[in-house]
C-alpha positions, 0 to 999 in steps of 0.5 A: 417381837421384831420389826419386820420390812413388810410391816414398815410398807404397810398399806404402801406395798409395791409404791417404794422406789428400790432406793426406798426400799433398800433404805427401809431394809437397812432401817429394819435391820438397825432397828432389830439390833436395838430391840435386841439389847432391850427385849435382853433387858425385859423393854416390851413392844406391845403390838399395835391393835390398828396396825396389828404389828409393833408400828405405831399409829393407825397406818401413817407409822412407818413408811410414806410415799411422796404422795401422802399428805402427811410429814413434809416432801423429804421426811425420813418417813418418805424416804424410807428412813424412819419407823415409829413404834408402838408406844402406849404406856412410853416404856420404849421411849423411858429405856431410850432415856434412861440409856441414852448416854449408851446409845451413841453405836446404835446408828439411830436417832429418836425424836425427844420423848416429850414429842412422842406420845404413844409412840417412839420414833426411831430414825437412820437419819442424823438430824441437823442438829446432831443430836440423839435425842431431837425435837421435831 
């Protein structure tokens, strides 16, 4: 299973900006790099039953225009930076874990396991603190 730009749009089709829209194809493409290397090591994306893609959440898992009153103003989400997956049993995030002394070429960041329940969020944008794994 892959993600793919339409599933990160979601019910949002044709409210990105260009510049959103680049962000979310370089997001797709950076995040299919890693699914990669864990579909090799047997990690599986379950599809989500809601969003009937590996997005996570009920329709707010990937992006969000500015508009939507969920996340704040500049969110990685509304900027297009950013995907939650589908997460229900934590695998995804526990591989993360596992493996995050690895992950430092991935271009990626993720939210804390701990602050993800049923989901894994994955991010282009370096938090403020710097770190891989950040709480939110």
């Amino acid at each position: 299973m892959k993600l793919i730009f339409e599933d990160v749009l979601g019910k949002w089709k044709g409210q990105a900006t260009p510049a959103q829209e680049n962000n979310i194809e370089q997001l797709v493409a950076t995040c299919n790099g890693l699914i990669e290397v864990m579909l090799a090591d047997k990690v599986w994306f379950p599809t989500n039953p809601l969003t009937g893609s590996i997005v996570g959440g009920e329709t707010l898992g990937g992006f969000r225009p500015k508009n939507c009153p969920i996340g704040a103003p500049e969110s990685a989400h509304k900027q297009g930076l950013a995907v939650d997956l589908y997460d229900p049993k934590n695998e995804i995030d526990a591989w993360l874990w596992e493996h995050r002394s690895s992950l430092e070429s991935c271009g990626l960041y993720f939210e804390h396991p701990e602050a993800t329940p049923r989901w894994s969020h994955w991010s282009l944008r370096r938090p403020k603190s710097g770190r891989r794994f950040f709480r939110p």
